[in-house]
C-alpha positions in Angstrom: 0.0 0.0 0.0 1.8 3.2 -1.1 2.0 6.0 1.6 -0.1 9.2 1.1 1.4 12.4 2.7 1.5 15.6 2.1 4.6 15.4 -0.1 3.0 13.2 -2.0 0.9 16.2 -3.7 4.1 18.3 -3.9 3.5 20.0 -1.1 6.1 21.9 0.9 7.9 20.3 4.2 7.5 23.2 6.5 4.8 25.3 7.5 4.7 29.0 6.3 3.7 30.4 10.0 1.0 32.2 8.6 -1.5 31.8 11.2 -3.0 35.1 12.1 -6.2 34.8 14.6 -8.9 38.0 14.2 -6.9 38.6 10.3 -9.2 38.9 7.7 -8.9 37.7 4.2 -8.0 40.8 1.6 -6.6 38.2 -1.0 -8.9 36.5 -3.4 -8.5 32.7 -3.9 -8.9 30.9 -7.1 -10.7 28.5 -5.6 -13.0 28.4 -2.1 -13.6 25.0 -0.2 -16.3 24.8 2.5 -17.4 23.1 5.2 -21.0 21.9 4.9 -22.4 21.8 8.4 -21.5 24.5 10.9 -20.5 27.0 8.3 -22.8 26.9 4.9 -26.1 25.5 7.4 -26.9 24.5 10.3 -29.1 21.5 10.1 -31.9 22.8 7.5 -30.9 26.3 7.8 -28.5 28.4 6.1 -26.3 30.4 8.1 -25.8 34.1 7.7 -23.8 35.6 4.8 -23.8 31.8 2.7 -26.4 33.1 0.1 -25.0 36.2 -0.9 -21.2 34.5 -1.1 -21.7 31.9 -3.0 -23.9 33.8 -5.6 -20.6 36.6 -5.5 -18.1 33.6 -5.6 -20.3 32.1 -8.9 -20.4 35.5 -10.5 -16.9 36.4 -10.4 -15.6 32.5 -11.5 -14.5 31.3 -8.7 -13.7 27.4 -8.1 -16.1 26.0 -5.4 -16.3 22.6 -3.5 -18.1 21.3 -0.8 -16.6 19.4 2.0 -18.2 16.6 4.4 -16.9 13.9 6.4 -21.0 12.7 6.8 -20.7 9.0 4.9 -24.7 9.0 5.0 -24.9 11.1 2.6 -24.3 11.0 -1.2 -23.7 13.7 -3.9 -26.9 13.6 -5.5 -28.7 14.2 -1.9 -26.0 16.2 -0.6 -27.1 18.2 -4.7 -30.9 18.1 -3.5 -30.5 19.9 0.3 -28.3 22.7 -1.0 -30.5 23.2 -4.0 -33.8 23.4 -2.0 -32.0 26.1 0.2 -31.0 28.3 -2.6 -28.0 27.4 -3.4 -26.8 25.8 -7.2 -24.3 23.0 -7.1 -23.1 20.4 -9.7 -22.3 17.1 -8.4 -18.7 17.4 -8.9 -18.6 20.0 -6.7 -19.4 17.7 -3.8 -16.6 15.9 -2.1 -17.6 13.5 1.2 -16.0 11.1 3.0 -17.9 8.7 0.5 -16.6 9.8 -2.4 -13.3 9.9 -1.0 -13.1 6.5 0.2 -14.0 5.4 -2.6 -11.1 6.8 -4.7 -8.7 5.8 -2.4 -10.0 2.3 -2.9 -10.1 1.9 -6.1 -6.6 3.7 -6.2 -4.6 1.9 -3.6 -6.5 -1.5 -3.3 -8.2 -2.4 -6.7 -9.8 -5.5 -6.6 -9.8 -5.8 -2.9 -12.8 -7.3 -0.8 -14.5 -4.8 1.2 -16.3 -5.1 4.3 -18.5 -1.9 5.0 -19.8 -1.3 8.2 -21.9 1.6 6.6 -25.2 3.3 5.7 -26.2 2.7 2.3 -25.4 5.5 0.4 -21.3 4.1 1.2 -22.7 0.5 0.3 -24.0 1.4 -3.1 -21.1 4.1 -4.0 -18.6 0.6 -3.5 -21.1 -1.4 -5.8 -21.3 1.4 -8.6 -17.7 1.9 -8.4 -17.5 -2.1 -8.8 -15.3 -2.9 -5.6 -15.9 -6.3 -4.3 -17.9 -6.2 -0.6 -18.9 -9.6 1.5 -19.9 -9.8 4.7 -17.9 -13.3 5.0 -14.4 -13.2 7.5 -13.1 -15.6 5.3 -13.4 -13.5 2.4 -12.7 -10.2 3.8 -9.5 -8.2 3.3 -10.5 -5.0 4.3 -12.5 -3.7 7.1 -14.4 -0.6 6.3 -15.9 1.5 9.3 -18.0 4.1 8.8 -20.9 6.7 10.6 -23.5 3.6 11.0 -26.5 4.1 13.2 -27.1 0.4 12.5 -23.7 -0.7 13.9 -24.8 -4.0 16.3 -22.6 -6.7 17.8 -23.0 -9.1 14.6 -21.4 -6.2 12.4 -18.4 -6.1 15.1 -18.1 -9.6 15.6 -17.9 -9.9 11.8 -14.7 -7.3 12.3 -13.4 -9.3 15.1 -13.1 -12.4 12.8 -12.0 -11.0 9.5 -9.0 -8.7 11.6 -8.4 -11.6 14.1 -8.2 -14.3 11.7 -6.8 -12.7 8.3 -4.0 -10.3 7.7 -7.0 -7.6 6.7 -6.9 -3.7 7.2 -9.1 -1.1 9.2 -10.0 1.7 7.3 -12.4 4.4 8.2 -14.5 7.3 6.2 -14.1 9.7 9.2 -12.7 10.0 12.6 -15.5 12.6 14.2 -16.1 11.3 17.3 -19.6 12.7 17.1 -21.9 14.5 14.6 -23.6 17.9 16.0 -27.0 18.6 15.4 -29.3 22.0 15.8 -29.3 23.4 19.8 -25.8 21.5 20.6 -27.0 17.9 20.6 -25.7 15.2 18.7 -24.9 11.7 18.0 -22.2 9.6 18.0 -20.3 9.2 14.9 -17.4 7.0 13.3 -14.8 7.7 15.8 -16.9 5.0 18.0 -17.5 2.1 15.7 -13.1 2.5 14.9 -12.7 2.1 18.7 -15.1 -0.4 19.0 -13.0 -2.8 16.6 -9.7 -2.0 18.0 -10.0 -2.2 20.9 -11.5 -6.0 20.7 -9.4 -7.0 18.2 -5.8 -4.6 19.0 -6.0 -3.9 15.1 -5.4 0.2 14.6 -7.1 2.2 11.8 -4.6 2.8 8.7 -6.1 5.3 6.5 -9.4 7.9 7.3 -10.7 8.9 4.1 -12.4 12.0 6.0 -11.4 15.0 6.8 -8.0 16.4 8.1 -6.4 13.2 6.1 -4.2 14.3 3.2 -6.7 11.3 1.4 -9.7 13.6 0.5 -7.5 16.8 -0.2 -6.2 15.1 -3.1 -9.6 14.0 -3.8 -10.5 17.8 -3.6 -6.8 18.6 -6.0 -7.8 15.9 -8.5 -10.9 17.6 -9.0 -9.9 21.3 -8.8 -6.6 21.5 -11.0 -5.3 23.6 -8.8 -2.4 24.0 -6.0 -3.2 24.1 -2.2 -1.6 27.6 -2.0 -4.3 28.8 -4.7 -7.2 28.0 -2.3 -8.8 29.1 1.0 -10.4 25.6 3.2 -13.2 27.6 5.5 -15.0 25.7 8.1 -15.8 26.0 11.6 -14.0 23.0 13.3 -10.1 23.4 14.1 -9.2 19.5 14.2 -10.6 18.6 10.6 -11.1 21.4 8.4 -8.1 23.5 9.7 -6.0 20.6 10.5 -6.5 19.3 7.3 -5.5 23.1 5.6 -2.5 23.7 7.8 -1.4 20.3 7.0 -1.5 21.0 3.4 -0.1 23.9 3.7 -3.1 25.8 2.2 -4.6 29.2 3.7 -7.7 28.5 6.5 -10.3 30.7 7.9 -12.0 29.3 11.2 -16.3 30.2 10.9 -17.4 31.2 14.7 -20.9 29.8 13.3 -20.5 25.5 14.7 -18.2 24.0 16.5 -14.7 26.1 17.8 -14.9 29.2 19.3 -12.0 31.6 20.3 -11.4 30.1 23.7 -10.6 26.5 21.9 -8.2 28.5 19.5 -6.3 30.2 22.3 -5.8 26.8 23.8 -4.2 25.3 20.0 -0.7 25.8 19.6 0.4 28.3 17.3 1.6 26.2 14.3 -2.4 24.4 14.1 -4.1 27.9 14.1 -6.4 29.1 11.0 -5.0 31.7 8.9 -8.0 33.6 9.4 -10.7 33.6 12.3 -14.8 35.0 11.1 -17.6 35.9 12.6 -19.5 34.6 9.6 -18.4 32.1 6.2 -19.3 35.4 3.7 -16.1 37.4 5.8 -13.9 35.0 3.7 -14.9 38.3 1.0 -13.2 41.3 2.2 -14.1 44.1 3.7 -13.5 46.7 1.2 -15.4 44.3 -1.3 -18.7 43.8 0.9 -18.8 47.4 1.4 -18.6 48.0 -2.3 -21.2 45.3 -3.1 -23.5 46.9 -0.1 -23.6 43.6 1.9 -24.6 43.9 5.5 -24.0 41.9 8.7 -27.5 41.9 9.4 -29.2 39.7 7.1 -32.3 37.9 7.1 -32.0 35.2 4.9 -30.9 32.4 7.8 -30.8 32.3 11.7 -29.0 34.1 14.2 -26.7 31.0 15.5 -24.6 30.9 18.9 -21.8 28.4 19.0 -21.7 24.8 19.8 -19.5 23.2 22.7 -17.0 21.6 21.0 
């Protein structure tokens, strides 16, 4: 299995030390990547500001994708919810955990026999991709763990044999140890089902398709053209969608709107910090421009959101 790391997309060795908490973007990127949940909407709502942006972003030709680690989703449904709240996408322009994984697969381990531990949206993206899946140990080569709100003790005992018995792998879509919902509830999310299986079986996880892996920014590359340092990643959690940006060496902006707030980025250390921190995902324009373009801060085409506990 070859090794993917950031040099790998010809990326540099060192970081730049660009982080600047409170800076605000005066650049403009050639292409923008954003967060889904927590920075474009929050649960069926848009946030503030994520209308008006991405209409700006569309008419001045600017590169857009969309980023999730949510494996329960595919692009075509992931297409429908951002169309029915305004906002036009192509299907390309989608890039989950899901479609990720899948790449990888099909990259790294062609022809390898899958075992997903996943919703079905995962299940049929491995069948129309034509990788091999079987719910067999003795057939089993990998061991695919995924956001499954039908994970039971068959599904991990079938991971117990295949890893105990067989020289097979543990992969993951995403490491989130939990997915937030609307008013700071939430559920619990891949991280569990991974530490479920190794810690019966000792086996660790090898690869997370999901973000901060280096696995889905070349996902994100291979369909943008482009170089990290010609993009801006904007979301609102530090440990994926900033880790993933700093890693890459690739600009960030933190959104105040989900998950992080600036206590939890006082308390990372200085090399993991966003290159830029917002009140709001259409900040990422700036200043000068929104004044020229007459935006204002008080908007009413999504709620007024406080932030989640991390």
């Amino acid at each position: 299995m070859s090794e993917t790391t950031a040099t790998s997309l010809g990326l540099p060795a060192a970081p730049t030390g660009n982080a600047a908490p409170r800076a605000l973007p005066e650049r403009v990127y050639d292409a923008y990547l954003f967060d889904l949940d927590g920075t474009i909407y929050l649960g069926e709502e848009l946030l503030p500001g994520a209308l008006q942006l991405l209409a700006h972003l569309r008419e001045t030709k600017r590169r857009v994708v969309f980023l999730s680690n949510n494996p329960t989703l595919d692009r075509a449904m992931y297409v429908s919810k951002l169309t029915k709240l305004g906002i036009q996408v192509a299907p390309e322009e989608v890039v989950n955990s899901v479609v990720s994984m899948v790449a990888w697969l099909s990259r790294e381990h062609p022809g390898k026999t899958v075992y997903p531990i996943a919703e079905q949206p995962l299940i049929t993206a491995l069948r129309d991709a034509g990788i091999p899946t079987s719910s067999n140990p003795d057939e089993i080569e990998i061991v695919l763990a995924s956001y499954d709100r039908g994970f039971d003790y068959s599904k991990l005992q079938i991971a117990f044999d295949a890893l105990w018995k067989r020289d097979a792998i543990l992969v993951a879509t995403n490491l989130d140890r939990y997915c937030p919902f609307p008013g700071g509830r939430g559920e619990p999310d891949a991280a569990a089902i991974v530490a479920a299986i190794e810690a019966c079986t000792g086996v660790s996880c090898v690869a997370n398709a999901g973000k901060p892996s280096v696995i889905m920014l070349e996902t994100v590359m291979a369909t943008l053209g482009l170089r990290p340092e010609q993009c801006l990643m904007t979301g609102d959690r530090l440990y994926t969608d900033v880790k993933m940006a700093v890693d890459a060496r690739m600009d960030s902006a933190l959104v105040l709107t989900g998950d992080a707030d600036l206590d939890s980025v006082a308390r990372t250390a200085a090399a993991d910090q966003p290159t830029y921190i917002l009140d709001r995902v259409d900040h990422v324009i700036s200043a000068a421009v929104r004044h020229q373009l007459g935006w204002s801060d008080v908007t009413t085409e999504s709620l007024a959101v406080g932030h989640r506990s991390a």
